[in-house]
C-alpha positions, 0 to 999 in steps of 0.5 A: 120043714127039715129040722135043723142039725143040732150042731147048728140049732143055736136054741139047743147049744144054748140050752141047760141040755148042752152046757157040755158043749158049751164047756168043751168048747172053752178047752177045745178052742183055745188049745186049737189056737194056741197049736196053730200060733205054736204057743208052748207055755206061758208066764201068767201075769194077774193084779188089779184092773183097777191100777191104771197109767194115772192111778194112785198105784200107777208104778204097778202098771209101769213096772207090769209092763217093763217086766213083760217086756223084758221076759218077751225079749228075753224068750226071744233069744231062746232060738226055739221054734215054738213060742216059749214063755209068751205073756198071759193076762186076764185080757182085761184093763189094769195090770192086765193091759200092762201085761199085754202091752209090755209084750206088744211094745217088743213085738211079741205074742200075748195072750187074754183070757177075757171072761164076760163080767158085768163091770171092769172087763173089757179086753184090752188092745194089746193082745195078739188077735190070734190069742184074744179069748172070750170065756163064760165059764171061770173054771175054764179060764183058770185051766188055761191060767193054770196048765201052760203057766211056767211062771206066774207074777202076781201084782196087787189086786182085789178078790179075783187076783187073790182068787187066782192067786191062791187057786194055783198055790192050792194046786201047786201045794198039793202037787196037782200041778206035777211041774215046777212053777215060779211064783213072784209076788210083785209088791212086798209092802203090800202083800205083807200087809194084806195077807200074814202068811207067817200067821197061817204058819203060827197056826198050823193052817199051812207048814213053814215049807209052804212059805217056799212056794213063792218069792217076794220082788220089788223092782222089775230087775229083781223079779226078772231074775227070779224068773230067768233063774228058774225058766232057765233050768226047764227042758227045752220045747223040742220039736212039739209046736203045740202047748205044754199041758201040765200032767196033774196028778190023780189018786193011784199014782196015775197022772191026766193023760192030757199031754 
């Protein structure tokens, strides 16, 4: 019997031995999809899949997905060719969906950065198909988070938003993301009760500089104009129809030669 190509040896690819296929893959994939959709960067929007419609949080996901709407119609009117600014969730439920759902209801494109957990991640209905991805590996998912992100919109949420939240705050303090950011912590009440950044400072576990990193907001009005203040003062996307990868920096003074 002919043995079986490996690219097509399903036991092989799904063995230890190819994990590195497997991870490239999850670069690989995307970054095809996001040329052919013309997908340039993104505003990332993270929060509790747990804040439904009818939840005792509900206003989070009504505002969610006021803002996502407001920031696609706006990016619409920027007269570029390539997709500026599209909205990017975690795909699941919650402020995810809100995300999601706030771009769709203007007729934008959204993207989902599903991963496969054993409870609370489903992709929800309203991302772009074309944009609708599956990950197993979390690094991988938070390299797509990190590198198209321009902006990011952190609602409230559990262990996996404070785990997103605070893994671009380590990238964008240590300058291993070379680009400017906005970050906008949706919900002042409530990240001030959760996390006392001021103590960190008290304790010189970070700088009082740090506390520039990011911005508090409370109504959709507000956050929009935290956003457009800074998206307004980026480079235009010129003629490139493909994503805009950040550079990071590396030891040396040499910086990835991704994009």
């Amino acid at each position: 019997m002919r043995p079986e190509v490996a690219y097509k040896n399903d036991k092989f690819l799904a063995s230890p031995d190819a994990r590195a296929l497997r991870i490239l893959s999850e670069y690989l994939e995307p970054l095809a999809h996001f040329r052919r959709e013309k997908i340039y960067d993104t505003v990332v929007f993270f929060g509790s899949a747990r804040i439904r419609e009818d939840s005792p949080l509900a206003r989070y996901y009504r505002e969610a997905r006021d803002l996502a709407a407001m920031l696609t119609q706006w990016a619409s009117t920027l007269g570029e060719n390539s997709c500026r600014f599209t909205i990017c969730s975690g795909g699941g439920p919650g402020v995810m969906e809100a995300a999601n759902r706030g771009a769709h209801d203007v007729g934008g494109k959204t993207i989902g950065l599903n991963i496969g957990l054993p409870f609370e991640q489903m992709p929800n209905p309203y991302v772009t198909d074309e944009l609708n991805f599956q990950f197993h590996y979390f690094f991988m998912r938070k390299f797509w988070f990190a590198y198209l992100a321009k902006a990011l919109v952190v609602f409230p949420g559990g262990f996996g938003t404070m785990d997103e939240l605070f893994e671009i705050l380590t990238l964008v303090q240590t300058r291993k993301l070379r680009k400017k950011m906005a970050i906008v912590l949706y919900g002042t009440s409530f990240w001030k009760e959760v996390i006392n950044f001021e103590a960190l400072v008290k304790y010189g576990t970070i700088s009082e500089e740090d506390l520039k990193l990011f911005r508090f907001a409370d109504t959709p009005g507000e956050a929009m104009e935290l956003l457009v203040d800074l998206l307004s003062t980026l480079e235009p996307c010129g003629p490139s129809e493909g994503p805009s990868i950040a550079h990071s920096a590396m030891p040396g003074g040499y910086s990835d030669p991704l994009d």
